[in-house]
C-alpha positions as CSV (number, residue, x, y, z in Angstrom):
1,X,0.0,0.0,0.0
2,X,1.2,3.6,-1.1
3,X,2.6,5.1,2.6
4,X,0.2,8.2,2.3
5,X,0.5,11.2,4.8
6,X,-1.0,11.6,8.1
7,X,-4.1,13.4,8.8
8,X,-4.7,15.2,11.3
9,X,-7.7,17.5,13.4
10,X,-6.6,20.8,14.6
11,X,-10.0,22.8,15.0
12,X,-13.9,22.2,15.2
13,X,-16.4,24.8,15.0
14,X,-20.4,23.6,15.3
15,X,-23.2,24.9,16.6
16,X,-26.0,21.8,18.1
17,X,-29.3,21.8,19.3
18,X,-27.8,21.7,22.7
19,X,-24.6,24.0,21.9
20,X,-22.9,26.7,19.8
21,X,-19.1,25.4,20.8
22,X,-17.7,22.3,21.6
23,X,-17.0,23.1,25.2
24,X,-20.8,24.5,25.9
25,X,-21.9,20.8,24.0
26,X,-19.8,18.6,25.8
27,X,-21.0,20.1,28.8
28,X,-24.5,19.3,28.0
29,X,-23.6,16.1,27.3
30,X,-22.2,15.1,30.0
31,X,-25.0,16.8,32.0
32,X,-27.9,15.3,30.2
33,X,-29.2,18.3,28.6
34,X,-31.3,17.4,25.4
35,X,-31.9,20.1,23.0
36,X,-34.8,18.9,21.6
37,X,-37.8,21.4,22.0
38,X,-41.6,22.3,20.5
39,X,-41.6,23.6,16.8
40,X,-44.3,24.9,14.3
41,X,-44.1,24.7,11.0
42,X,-46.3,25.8,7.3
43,X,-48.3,23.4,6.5
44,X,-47.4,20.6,9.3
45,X,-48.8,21.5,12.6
46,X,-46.9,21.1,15.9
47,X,-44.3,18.8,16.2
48,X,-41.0,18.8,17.9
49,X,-37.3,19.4,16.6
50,X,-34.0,20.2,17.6
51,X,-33.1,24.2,17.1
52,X,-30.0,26.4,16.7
53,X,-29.7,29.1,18.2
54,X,-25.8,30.3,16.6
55,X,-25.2,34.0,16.1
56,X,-25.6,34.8,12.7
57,X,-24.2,37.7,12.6
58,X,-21.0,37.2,14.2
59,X,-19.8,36.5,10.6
60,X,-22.6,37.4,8.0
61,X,-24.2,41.0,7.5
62,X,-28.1,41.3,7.7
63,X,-28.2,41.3,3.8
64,X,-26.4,38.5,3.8
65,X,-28.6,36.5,5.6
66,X,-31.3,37.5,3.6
67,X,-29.5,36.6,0.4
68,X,-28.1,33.6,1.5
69,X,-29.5,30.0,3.2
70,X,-30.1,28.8,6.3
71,X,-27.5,25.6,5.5
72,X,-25.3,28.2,4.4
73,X,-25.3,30.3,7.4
74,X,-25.1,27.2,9.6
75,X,-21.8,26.3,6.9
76,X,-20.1,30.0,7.6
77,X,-20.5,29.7,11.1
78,X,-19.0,26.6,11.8
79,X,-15.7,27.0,9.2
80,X,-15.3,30.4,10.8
81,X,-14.7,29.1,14.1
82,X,-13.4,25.8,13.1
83,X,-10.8,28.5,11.3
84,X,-10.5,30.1,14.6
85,X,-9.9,27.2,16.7
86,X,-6.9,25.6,14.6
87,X,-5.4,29.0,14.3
88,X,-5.0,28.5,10.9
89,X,-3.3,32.0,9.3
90,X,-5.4,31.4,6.0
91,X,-2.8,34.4,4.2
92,X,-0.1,32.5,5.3
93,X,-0.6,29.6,4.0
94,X,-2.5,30.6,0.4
95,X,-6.1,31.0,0.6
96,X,-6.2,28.6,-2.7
97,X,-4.4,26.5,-0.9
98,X,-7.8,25.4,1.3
99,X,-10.9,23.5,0.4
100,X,-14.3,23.5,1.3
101,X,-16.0,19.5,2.0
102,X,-19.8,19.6,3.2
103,X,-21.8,16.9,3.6
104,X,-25.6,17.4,3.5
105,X,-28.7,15.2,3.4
106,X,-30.2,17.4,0.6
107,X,-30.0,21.0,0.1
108,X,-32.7,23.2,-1.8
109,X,-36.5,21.9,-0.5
110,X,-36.3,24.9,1.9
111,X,-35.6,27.3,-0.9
112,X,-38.0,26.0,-2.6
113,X,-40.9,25.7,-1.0
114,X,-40.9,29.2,0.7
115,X,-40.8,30.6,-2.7
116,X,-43.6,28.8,-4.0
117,X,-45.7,30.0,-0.7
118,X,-44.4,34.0,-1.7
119,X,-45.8,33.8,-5.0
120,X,-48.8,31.4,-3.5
121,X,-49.9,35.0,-1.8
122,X,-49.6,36.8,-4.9
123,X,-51.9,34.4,-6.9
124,X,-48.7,32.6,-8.2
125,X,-47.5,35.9,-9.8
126,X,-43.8,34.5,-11.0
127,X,-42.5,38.3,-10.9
128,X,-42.3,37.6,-7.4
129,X,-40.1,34.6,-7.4
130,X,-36.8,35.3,-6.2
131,X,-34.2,35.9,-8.4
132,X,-31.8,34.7,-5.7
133,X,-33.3,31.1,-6.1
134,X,-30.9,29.2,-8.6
135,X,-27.8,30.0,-6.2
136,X,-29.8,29.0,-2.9
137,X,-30.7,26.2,-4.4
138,X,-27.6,24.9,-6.1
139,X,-26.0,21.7,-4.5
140,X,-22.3,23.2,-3.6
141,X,-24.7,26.2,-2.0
142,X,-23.1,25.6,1.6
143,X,-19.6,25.2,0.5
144,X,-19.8,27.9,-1.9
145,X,-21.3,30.3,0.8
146,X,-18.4,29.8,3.1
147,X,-15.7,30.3,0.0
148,X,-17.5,33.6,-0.4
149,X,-17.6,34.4,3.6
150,X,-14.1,33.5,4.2
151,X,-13.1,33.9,1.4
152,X,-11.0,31.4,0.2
153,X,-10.3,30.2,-3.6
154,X,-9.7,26.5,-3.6
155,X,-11.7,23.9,-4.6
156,X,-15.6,23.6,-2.7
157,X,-18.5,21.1,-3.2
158,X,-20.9,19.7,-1.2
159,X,-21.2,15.8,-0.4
160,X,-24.7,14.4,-1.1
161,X,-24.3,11.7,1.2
162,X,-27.9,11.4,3.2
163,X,-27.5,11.5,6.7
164,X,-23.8,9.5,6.0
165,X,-22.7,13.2,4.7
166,X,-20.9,14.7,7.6
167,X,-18.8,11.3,7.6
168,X,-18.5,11.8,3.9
169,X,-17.4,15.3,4.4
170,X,-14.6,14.5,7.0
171,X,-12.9,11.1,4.4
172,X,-13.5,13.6,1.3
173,X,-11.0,16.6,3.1
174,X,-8.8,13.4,4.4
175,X,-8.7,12.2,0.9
176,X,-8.1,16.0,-0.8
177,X,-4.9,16.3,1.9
178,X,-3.7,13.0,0.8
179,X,-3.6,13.8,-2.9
180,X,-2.0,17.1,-1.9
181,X,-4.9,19.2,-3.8
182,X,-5.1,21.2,-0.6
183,X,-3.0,22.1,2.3
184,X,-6.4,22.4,4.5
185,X,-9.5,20.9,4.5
186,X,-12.4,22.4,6.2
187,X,-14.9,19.6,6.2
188,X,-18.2,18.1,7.8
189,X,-21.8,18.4,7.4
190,X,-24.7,20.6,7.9
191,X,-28.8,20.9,7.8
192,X,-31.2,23.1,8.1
193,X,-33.8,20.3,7.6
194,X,-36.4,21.6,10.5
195,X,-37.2,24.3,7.8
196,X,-39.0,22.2,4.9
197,X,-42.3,20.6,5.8
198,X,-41.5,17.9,3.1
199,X,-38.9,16.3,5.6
200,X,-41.8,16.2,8.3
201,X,-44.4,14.7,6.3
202,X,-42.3,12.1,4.1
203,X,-41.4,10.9,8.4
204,X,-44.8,11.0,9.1
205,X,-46.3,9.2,6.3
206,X,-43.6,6.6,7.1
207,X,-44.6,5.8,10.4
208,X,-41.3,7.3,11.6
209,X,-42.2,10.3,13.1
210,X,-41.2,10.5,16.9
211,X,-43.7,11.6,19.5
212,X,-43.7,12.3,23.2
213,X,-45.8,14.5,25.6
214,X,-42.0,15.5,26.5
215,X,-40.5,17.0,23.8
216,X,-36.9,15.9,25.6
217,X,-38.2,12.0,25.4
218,X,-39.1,12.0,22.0
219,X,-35.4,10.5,20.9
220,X,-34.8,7.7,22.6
221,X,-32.5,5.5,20.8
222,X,-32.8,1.6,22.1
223,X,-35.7,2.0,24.2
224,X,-38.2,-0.1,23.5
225,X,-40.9,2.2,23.3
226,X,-39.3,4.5,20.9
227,X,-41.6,5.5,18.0
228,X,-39.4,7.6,15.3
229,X,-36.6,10.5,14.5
230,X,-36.7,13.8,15.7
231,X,-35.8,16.2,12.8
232,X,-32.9,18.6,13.8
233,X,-30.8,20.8,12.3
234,X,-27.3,21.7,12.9
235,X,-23.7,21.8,11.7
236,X,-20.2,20.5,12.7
237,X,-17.1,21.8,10.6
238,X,-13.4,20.7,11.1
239,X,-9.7,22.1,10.1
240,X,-8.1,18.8,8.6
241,X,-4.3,19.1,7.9
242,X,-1.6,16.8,7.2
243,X,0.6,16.0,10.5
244,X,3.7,17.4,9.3
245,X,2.3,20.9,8.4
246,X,0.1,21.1,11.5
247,X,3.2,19.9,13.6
248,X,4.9,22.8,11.5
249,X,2.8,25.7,12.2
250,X,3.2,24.4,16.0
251,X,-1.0,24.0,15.6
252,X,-3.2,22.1,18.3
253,X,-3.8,19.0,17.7
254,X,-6.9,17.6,18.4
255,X,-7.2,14.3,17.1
256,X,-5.3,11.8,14.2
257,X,-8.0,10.5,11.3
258,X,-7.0,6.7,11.5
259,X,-9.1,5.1,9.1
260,X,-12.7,5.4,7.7
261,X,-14.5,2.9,4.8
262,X,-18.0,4.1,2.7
263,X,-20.1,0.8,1.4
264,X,-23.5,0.4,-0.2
265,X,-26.1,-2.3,1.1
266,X,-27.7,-2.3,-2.5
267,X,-30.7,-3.8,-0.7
268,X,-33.6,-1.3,0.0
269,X,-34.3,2.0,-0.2
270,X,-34.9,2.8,3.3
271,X,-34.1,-0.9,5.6
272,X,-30.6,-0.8,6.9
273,X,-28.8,-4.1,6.0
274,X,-26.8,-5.2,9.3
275,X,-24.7,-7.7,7.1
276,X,-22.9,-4.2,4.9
277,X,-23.5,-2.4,8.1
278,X,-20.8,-5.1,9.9
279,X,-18.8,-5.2,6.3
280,X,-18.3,-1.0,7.1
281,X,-17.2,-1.2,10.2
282,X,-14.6,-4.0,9.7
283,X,-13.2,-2.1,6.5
284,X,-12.5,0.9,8.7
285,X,-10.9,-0.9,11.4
286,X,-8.6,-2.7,9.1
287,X,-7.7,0.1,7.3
288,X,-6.9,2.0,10.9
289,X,-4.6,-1.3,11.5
290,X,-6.7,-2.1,14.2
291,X,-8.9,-5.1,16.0
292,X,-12.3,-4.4,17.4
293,X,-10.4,-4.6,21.1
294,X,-8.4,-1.9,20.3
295,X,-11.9,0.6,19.4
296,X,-12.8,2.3,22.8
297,X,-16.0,4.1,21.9
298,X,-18.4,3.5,19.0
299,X,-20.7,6.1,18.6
300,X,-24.1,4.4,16.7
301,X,-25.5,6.3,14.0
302,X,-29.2,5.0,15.5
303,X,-32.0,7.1,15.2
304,X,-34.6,5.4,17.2
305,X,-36.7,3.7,14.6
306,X,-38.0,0.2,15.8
307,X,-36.4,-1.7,13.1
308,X,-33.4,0.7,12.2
309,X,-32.2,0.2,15.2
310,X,-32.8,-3.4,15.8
311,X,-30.8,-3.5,12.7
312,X,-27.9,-1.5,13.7
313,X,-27.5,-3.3,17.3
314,X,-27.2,-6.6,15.6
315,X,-23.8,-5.8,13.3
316,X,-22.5,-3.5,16.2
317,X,-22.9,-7.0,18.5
318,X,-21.3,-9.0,15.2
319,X,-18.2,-6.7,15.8
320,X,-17.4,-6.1,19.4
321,X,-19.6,-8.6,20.9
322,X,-15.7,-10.2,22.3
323,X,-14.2,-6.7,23.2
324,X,-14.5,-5.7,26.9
325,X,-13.2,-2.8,26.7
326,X,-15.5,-1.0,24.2
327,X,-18.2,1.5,25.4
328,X,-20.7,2.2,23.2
329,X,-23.3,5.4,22.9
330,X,-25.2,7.5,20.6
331,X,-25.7,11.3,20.1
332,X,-29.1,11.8,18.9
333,X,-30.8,11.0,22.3
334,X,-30.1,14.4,23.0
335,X,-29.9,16.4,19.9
336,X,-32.0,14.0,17.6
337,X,-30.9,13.2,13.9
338,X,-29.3,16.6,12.1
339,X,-29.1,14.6,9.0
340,X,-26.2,15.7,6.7
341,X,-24.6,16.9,10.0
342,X,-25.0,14.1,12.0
343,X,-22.1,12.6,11.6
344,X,-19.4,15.2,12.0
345,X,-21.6,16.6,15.1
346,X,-21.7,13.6,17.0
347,X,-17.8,12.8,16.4
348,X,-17.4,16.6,17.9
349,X,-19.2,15.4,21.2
350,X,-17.5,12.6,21.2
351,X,-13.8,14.3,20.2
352,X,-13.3,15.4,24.5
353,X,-13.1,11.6,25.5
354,X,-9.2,12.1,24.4
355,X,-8.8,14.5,27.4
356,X,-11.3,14.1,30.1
357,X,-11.7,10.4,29.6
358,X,-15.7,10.3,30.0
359,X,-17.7,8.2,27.7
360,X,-21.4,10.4,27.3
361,X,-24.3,8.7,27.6
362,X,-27.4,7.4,25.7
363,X,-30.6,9.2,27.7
364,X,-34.6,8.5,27.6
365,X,-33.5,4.6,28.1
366,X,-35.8,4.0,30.5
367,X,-37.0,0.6,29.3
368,X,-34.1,-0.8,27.1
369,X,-35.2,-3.2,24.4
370,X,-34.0,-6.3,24.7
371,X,-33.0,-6.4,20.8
372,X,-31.0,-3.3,21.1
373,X,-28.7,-4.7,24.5
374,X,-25.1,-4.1,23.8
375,X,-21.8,-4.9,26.1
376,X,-20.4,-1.9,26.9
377,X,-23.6,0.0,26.1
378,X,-23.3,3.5,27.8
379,X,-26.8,4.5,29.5
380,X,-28.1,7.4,31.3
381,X,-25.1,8.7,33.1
382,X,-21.5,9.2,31.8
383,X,-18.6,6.3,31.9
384,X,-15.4,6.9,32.8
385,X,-13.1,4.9,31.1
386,X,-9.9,3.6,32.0
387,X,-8.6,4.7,28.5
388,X,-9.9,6.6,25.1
389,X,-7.4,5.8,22.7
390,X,-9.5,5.3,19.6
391,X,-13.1,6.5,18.7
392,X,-15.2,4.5,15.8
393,X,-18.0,7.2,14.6
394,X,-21.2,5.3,12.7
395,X,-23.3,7.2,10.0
396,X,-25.6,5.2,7.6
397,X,-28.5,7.1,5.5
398,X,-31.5,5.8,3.1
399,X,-30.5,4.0,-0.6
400,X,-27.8,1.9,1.7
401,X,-25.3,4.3,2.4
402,X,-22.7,3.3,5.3
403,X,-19.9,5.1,6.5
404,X,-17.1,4.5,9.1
405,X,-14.7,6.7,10.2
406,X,-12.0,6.1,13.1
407,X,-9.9,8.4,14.9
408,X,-7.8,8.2,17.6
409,X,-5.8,10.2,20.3
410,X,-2.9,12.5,19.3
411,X,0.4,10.8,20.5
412,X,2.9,12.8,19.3
């Protein structure tokens, strides 16, 4: 195998249901503080969701904002802290020298249907359809923004990975350094998904809409009364570099990308297949030049769908069913599923185990279902861990897409 270079995290910017920087996220992780809360929306009704609450205009004018997208926004303000918190000097190093890797679920349905209810008022008079809708609407429209906000010149896109994009995002920038295209990645995922109607109603037509008299039990992952997804929006970005520059610059050092591995079940449309599922996860480890003893956390991509998660249990029990010192725990318990974010948002909550040692919790178990038990399965209140070496991040999304993607502790 080509000896390719060593990648490396040295910033994170996000802003979560629950938090609008890492610290103020782990911290509510750790304390068992959901951010899911009531929502209204066109056309739906009441439901529940998980909102942002990220200051806007700490990097984007008022006409910006009203040019620009909600995913977009979400995109700006994550790479501008993620910027921020590597203390990358972007004229130092050549701002062509820096891409631009977003995952998203889908990107445009918000755009979309508000303009069709403005000219809806106006007895569908097109003269009142925004001429700002093709760029909104465009796929690359969060990477592009933050090129623009930034600005750098290198190359942008976005990932359309379902809700496996903010995995996707995170192996495209580790691919990009790799090649040497770039000399900085900043890469994840991001939604704005609480904002179309189309996303509630598709759920609820499915039978996989969530539902709780508390909005903060409606995402409960593994319990056995557990009823559907909570819709969230959200954003995680990351400063990718290659060891040797980042070691260079003297930058901090967060975390070492070890491995990661993408599959397809080529099964079903929406029905995870465990069997792929299990194929993913043993891909990455391999690649990483590990064993399934050797991953201390795995956080599950589960969303708390009865069967999705049944599904998901099983190849996570295939895997490390032998491996006693593995703690396993999912994310979206407290912030519920931010799609094309979700993967690089729950890595970030997971990224502090290097340093504090804590494994977070799964919450709103309060009846676990026998078909979901796991060894090692984190419930309710943080683990401390005698060691967090390595950290196995799980992202899967409809048409069979599974992702993997393993880091591990800085040790140099």
């Amino acid at each position: 195998m080509v000896d390719l270079p060593r990648i490396v995290i040295t910033g994170v910017g996000l802003t979560s249901p629950n938090g609008n920087s890492l610290d103020e996220y782990r911290a509510n992780l750790l304390a068992g503080k959901s951010g899911v809360s009531p929502w209204e929306i066109r056309h739906f009704g009441k439901t529940v969701a998980g909102q942002c609450d990220f200051e806007a205009t700490r990097y984007q004018s008022r006409k910006a904002l009203r040019r620009g997208t909600r995913a977009g926004s979400i995109a700006i303000y994550c790479s501008h802290e993620a910027v921020a918190n590597s203390q990358l000097d972007l004229d130092h190093l050549g701002r062509d020298r820096v891409g631009v890797y977003v995952g998203i679920t889908e990107h445009g349905n918000v755009e979309t249907e508000e303009q069709i209810h403005e000219v809806s008022q106006y007895d569908f008079d097109l003269s009142f359809w925004s001429h700002h809708h093709n760029p909104r609407t465009v796929a690359n429209n969060p990477a592009g923004e933050v090129t623009l906000s930034l600005p750098v010149t290198g190359p942008h896109y976005a990932i359309g990975g379902a809700c496996a994009g903010g995995n996707l995002g995170i192996v495209q920038g580790a691919q990009m350094l790799q090649l040497g295209e770039v000399d900085a990645a900043l890469a994840g995922g991001v939604s704005e998904s609480i904002h179309t109607f189309g996303i509630f109603a598709s759920f609820k037509s499915e039978g996989a809409l969530g539902h709780h008299e508390d909005p903060t039990q409606v995402s409960r992952p593994f319990d056995k009364d557990r009823n559907g997804i909570v819709v969230s929006e959200g954003g995680c970005m990351y400063t990718l570099e290659r060891l040797e520059d980042a070691q260079r610059r003297g930058a901090p050092i967060m975390a070492e990308i070890l491995g990661w591995h993408v599959n397809s079940d080529a099964t079903d449309f929406v029905l995870p297949n465990p069997e792929r599922q299990n194929q993913c996860m043993r891909s990455a480890i391999q690649r990483a030049g590990l064993s399934p003893e050797d991953i201390h956390i795995v956080n599950t991509h589960s969303t708390s769908t009865p069967l999705g998660d049944i599904q998901e249990c099983r190849a996570v029990n295939e895997v490390f069913c032998d491996s006693s010192k593995t703690s396993i725990n999912n994310t979206k318990s407290f912030i519920g599923h931010t799609m094309g974010a979700a993967g690089a948002l729950e890595l970030a909550g997971n990224l502090p185990s290097f340093t504090d040692g804590f494994v977070h919790p799964t919450i709103n178990v309060q009846n676990l279902d026998p078909d979901c038990a796991m060894r090692g399965l984190v419930l309710q209140e943080p683990h401390k861990n005698d060691k967090v070496e390595t950290i196995l991040n799980l992202s899967f999304g409809m048409l069979g897409i599974n992702s993997a993607v393993i880091i591990g502790r800085p040790t140099f």
